[in-house]
N, C-alpha and C positions, 0 to 999 in steps of 0.2 A: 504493500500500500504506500504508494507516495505521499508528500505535504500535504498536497492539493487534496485526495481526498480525505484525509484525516481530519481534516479542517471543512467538510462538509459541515453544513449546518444538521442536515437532517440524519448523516450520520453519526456527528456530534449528539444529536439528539437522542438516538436510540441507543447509542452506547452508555449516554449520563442516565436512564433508563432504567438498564441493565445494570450497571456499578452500583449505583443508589438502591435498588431494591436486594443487591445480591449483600451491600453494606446493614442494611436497614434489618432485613430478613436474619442475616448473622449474628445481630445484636439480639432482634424481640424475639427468636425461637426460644429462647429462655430469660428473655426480660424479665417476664411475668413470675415465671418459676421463683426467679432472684427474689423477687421485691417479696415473697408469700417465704420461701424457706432462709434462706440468708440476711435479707433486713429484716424479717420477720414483721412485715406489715398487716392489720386486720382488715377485713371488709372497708370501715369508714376509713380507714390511712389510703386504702388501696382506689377510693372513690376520692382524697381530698389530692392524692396527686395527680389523678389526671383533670380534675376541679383547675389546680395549679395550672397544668400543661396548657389545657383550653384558655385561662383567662391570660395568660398570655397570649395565646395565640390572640383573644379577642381584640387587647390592646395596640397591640402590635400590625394587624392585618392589614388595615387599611391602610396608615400610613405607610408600613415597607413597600404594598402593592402602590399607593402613587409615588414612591421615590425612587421606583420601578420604571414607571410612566417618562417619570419626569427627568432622570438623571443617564441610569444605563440599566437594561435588563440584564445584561455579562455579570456587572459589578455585583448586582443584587442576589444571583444565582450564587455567586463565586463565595461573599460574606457567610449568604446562607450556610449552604452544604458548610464552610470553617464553623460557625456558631456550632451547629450541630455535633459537628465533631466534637468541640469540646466541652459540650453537655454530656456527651457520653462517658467521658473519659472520667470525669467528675464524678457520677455517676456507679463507675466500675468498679472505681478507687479508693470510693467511701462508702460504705456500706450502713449508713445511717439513715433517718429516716428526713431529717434535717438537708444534709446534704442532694438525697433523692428529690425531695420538692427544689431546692435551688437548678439541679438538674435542670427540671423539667421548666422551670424559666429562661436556660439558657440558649439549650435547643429547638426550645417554643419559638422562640423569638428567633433563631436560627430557619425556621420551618416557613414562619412569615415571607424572610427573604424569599424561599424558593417557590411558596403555592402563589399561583397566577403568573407569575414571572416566564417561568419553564414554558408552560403554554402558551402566553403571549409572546418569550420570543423564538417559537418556533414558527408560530403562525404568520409573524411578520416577514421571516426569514424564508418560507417556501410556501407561502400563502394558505389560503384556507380551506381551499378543497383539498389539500395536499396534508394540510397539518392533520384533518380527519384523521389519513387515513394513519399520519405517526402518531396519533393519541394510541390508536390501536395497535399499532407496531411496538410502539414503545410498551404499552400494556403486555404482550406477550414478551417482549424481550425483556421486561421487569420479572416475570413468570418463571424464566430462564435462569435469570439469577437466584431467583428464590427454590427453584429447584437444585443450583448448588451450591449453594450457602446453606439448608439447612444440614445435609450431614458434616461440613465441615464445623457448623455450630455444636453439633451434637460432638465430635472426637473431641473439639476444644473443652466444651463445656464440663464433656464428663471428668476433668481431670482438675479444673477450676471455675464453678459456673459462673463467677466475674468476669471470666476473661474474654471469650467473645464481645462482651460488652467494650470492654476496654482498644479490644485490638479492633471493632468496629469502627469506634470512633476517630482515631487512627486514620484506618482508611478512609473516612469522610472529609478528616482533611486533606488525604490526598487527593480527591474526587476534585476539592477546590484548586489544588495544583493544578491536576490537568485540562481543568477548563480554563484556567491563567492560560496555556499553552495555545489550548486549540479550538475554543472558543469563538467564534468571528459572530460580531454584530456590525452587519452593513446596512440591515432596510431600516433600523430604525433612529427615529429623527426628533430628538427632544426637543423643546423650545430653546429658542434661543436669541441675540442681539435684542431687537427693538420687540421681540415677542413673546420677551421672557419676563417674567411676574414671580414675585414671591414664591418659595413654594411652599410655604403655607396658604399666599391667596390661590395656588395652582392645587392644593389639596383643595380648599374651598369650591371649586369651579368644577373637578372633578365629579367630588359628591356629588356640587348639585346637579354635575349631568346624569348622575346615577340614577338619584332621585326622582329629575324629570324625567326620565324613560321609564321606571318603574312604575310609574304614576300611570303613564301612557302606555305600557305594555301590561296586557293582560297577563302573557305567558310568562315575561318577568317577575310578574310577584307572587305568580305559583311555584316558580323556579326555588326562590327563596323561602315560600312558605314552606317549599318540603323540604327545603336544606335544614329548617330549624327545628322541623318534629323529627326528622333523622339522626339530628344532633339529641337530641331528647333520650331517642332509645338507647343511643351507642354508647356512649360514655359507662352506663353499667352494665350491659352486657361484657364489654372490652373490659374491663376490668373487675369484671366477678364471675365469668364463665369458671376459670382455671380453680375458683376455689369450691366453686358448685360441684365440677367433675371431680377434684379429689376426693371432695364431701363424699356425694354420691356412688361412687365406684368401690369405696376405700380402699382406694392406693396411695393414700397420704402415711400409711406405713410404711412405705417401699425405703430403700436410701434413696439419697441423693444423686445419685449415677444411674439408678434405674429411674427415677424419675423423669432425669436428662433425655434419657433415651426414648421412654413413651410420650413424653410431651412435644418430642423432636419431630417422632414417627409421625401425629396428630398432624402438624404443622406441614410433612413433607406432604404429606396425601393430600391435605387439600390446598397445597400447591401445585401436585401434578394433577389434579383435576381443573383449577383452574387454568391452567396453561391447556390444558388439552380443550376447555371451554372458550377459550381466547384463542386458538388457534382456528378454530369452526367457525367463531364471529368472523375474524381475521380475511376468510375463507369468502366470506358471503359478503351481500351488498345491500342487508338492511339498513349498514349504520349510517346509510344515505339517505335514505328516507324518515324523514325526521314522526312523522306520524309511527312508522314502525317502533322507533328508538319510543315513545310515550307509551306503547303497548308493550314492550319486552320491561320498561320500567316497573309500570304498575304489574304485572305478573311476579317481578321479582320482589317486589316488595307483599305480594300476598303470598310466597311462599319463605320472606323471613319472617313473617307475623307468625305462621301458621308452626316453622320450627323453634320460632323461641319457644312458645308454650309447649311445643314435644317438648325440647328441651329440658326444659323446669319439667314437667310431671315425668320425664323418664324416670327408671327405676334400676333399670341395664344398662351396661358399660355401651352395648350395641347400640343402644337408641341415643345415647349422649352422643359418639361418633357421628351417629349418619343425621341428625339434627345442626349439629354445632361445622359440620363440613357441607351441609348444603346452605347454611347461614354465610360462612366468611366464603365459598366460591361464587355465593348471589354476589355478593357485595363486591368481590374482585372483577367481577362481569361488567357490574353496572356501575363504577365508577367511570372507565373513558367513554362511557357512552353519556354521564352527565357531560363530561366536560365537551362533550361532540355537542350536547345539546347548550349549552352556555354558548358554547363558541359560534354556532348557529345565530344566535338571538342577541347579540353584542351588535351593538350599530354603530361605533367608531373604533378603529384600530386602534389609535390613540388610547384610549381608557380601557385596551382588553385587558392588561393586568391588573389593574382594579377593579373591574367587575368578577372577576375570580377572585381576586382578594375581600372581598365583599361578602359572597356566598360563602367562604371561609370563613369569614367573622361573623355569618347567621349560623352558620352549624357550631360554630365556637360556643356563640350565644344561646343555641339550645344545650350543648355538652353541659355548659356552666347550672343552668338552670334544672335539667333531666338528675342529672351526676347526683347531687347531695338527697334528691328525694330517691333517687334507687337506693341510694346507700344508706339512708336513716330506716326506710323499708328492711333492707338487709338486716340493718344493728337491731331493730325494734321488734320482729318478724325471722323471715327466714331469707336466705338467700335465693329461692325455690319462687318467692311470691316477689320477689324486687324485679326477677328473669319475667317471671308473666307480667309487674307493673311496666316494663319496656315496652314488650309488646302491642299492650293498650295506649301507649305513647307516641308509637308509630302508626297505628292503626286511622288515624287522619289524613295521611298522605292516599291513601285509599281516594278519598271523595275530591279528593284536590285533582288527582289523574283524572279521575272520572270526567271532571269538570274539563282539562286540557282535551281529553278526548270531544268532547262534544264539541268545544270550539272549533277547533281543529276538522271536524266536518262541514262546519255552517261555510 
């Protein structure tokens, strides 16, 4: 491979794709694990740091996404994936419950940098029939990685479950290295001389063009409504699944190393099935048709509703597997097809990264809000009824599709 094309943008693209999910994936196959056996976090610790995670994220989204906008999309990727990295590393290091929350402020805010960014400047760089089809590319070559990163998670892990953690983070800075390298932003074109304003009046001007579109698009504020009852469920499912299943199965006797391994195993399977489900999207020519993309949504979201509650009343090892891996392969599915659908409904290039950064900061702001009532649910109750209170928290997005559907006919 020559310069030239290593310095593709769009294959820049699916390569940062690929690193990031193979880096990301090597940490959390036993993040979760870390924070329940090694910090020894409960339910409510385990619900206030991803509380933490999110309201960062909340703080933080907008403004990184318009300084995004406004300055360099390169720079803002670049910061990011660094922050990140050394949220992790922090993290790995200190195995406190203190330290864990500062964590997840630093990668939070690391994470801002790169959501919206990544996709707007891809789109700007190979336009946007083209970006489509790398949201999907990139999703399976994300797939890729996460197919091998989780056994090398698992041989690291079993030997020191911190340490994937640690050497993740690591490579996240280098991720930032090599986009310093080969990185190239050419389409896009910040303000500037006689047309450049504050940028905080340029943040100002931003929202309000948010704002007035949202006001004016129908599909826009359903976009967002259902980012923030999504945000609602996820937060305690993502963070109390893992203590539900040990609960439930009892294998929370096992050691450590056998833990390693079946939490690994959990992780690998429904990675090769989502890859193998994103390689059939990949394959076909629905995610073109944006009425199709509103019907494979609303189906996926009636079959995570319908496996949380398996979920929780399972009883068997079996029925928590095939519950909990048709939930995270939905949700792998139908993330590039939101971002296919945003990117669709964006009416200036200019503000695409802040309308992704936007929709981050509704689903932020539902995490925030969902999070502490799963988990007072949890403390008060059972872990079993917090898993079904999600469900009933998603179960809105229901009527909201239903609604895009009909418009969408007339």
């Amino acid at each position: 491979m020559n310069r030239l094309q290593a310095k593709d943008p769009y294959r820049v693209y699916i390569t940062t794709c690929f690193l990031s999910q193979l880096f990301f994936t090597f940490i959390f196959t036993l993040n979760l694990l870390y924070h329940v056996k090694i910090v020894g976090l409960s339910p409510l610790q385990l619900v206030l740091v991803g509380g933490v995670l999110e309201l960062s994220v909340f703080l933080f989204e907008i403004p990184t996404g318009i300084l995004s906008d406004l300055k360099s999309r390169k720079l803002s990727i670049i910061v990011g994936y660094f922050l990140i990295g050394i949220g992790f590393l922090i993290e790995g290091l200190f195995p406190f419950f203190i330290t864990v929350l500062l964590a997840q402020v630093v990668w939070g805010i690391g994470y801002t940098f790169t959501s919206g960014s990544q996709q707007a400047w891809i789109a700007d760089e190979v336009g946007e029939e083209r970006a489509s089809l790398a949201f999907i590319r990139g999703a399976k070559a994300g797939k890729l990685g996460q197919v091998i990163a989780i056994p090398l998670s698992i041989l690291t892990g079993y030997f020191m479950m911190q340490l994937p953690i640690v050497i993740g983070g690591l490579c996240m800075v280098g991720l930032a290295v090599y986009l310093i390298l080969f990185m190239q932003e050419e389409n896009f074109k910040p303000l500037g001389g006689k047309e450049r304003v504050s940028t905080w009046g340029s943040m100002k001007d931003n929202v309000g063009k948010i704002i007035s579109h949202s006001k004016a698009s129908f599909i826009m504020r359903m976009l967002f409504l259902i980012a923030l009852f999504v945000g609602f469920y996820s937060e305690g499912f993502d963070r109390l699944w893992i203590s539900h299943f040990l609960e439930v199965s009892n294998l929370s006797n096992l050691a450590d190393e056998q833990l390693v391994m079946v939490m690994g195993g959990i992780q690998f399977i429904v990675v090769l099935v989502s890859f193998v489900a994103l390689h059939w999207m990949n394959r076909g020519a629905f995610h073109e048709n944006i009425s199709r993309i509103y019907i494979f949504l609303f189906i996926g979201s009636v079959l995570i509703i319908i496996s949380l509650i398996g979920f929780a009343l399972s009883s068997y090892v079996i029925g928590l597997l095939a519950f909990y891996i048709i939930i995270q392969v939905t949700r792998q599915v139908m993330y590039p097809l939101e971002d296919i659908w945003l990117n669709k409904v964006i009416p200036d290039s200019s503000t695409r990264a802040t309308f992704f950064s936007v929709k981050g900061q509704v689903d932020a702001i539902g995490q925030i809000g969902g999070g502490p009532v799963i988990g007072a649910v949890a403390s008060s109750f059972t872990i079993k009824a917090a898993i079904i209170v999600s469900a009933v928290l998603l179960a809105p997005v229901l009527f909201l599709y239903k609604l895009i559907l009909r418009q969408s006919k007339e």
